[in-house]
PLY file of the C-alpha trace (Angstrom):
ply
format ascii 1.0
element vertex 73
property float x
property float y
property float z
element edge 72
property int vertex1
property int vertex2
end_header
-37.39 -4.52 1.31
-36.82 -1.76 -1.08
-35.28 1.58 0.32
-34.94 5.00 -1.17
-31.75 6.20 -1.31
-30.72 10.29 -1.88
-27.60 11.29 -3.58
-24.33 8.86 -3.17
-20.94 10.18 -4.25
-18.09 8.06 -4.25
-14.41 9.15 -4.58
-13.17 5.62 -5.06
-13.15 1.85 -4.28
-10.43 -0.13 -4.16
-9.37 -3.06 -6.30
-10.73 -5.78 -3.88
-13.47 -3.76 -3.13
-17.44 -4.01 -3.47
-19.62 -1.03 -3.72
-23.74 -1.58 -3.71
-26.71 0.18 -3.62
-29.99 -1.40 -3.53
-30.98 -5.46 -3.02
-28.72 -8.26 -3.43
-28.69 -11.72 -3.36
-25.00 -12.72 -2.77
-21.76 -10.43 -2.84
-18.44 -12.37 -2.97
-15.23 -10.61 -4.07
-12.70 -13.37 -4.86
-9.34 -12.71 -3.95
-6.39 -14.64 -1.86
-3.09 -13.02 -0.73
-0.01 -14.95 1.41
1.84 -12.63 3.48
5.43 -13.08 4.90
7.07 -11.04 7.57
9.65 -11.28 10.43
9.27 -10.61 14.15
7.65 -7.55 15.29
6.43 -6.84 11.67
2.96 -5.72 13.05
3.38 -4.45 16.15
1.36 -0.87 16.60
0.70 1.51 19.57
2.54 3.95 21.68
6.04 3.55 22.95
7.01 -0.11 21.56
10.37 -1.11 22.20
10.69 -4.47 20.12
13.98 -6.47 20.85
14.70 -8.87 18.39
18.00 -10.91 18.55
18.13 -12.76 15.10
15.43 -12.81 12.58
14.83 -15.27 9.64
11.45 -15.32 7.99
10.57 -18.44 6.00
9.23 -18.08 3.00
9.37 -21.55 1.84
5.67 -22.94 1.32
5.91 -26.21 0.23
1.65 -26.21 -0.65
0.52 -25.75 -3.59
-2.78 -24.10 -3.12
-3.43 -22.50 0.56
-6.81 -20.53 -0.01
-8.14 -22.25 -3.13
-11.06 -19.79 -4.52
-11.90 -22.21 -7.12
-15.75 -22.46 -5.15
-16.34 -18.48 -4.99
-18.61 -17.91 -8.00
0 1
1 2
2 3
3 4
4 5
5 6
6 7
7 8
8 9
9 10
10 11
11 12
12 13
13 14
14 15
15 16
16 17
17 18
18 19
19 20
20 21
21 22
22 23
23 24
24 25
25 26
26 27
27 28
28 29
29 30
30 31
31 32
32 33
33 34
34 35
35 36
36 37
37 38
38 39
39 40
40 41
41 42
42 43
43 44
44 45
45 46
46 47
47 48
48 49
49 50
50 51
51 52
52 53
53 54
54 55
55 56
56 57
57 58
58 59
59 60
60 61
61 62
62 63
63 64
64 65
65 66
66 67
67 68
68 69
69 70
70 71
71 72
């Protein structure tokens, strides 16, 4: 269903991102990323206190393709 749409200003979008106005049939942005990180990496809130003995992250993937996007057109 159409729409009517008043004035749209936009600062920026960023490099994985989609931006659309109107009717659309399919949006897909293709993109895959691997991330690595050690213990307590993520951790967020208030008052943490993260105790971490020995760390060793392992980077070794022996896979070839994880998160093939070959599909996504």
């Amino acid at each position: 269903m159409p729409a009517i749409v008043g004035a749209v200003q936009v600062i920026s979008v960023g490099s994985s991102g989609v931006f659309n106005i109107g009717d659309v049939y399919k949006i897909m942005p293709v993109s895959s990323a691997k991330t690595f990180a050690g213990a307590g990496s993520f951790n967020t809130g208030e008052s943490l206190e993260i105790i971490n003995k020995q760390n060793a992250t392992n980077a070794i993937d022996q896979d070839t393709l994880d998160q093939p996007s070959i599909l996504n057109l």
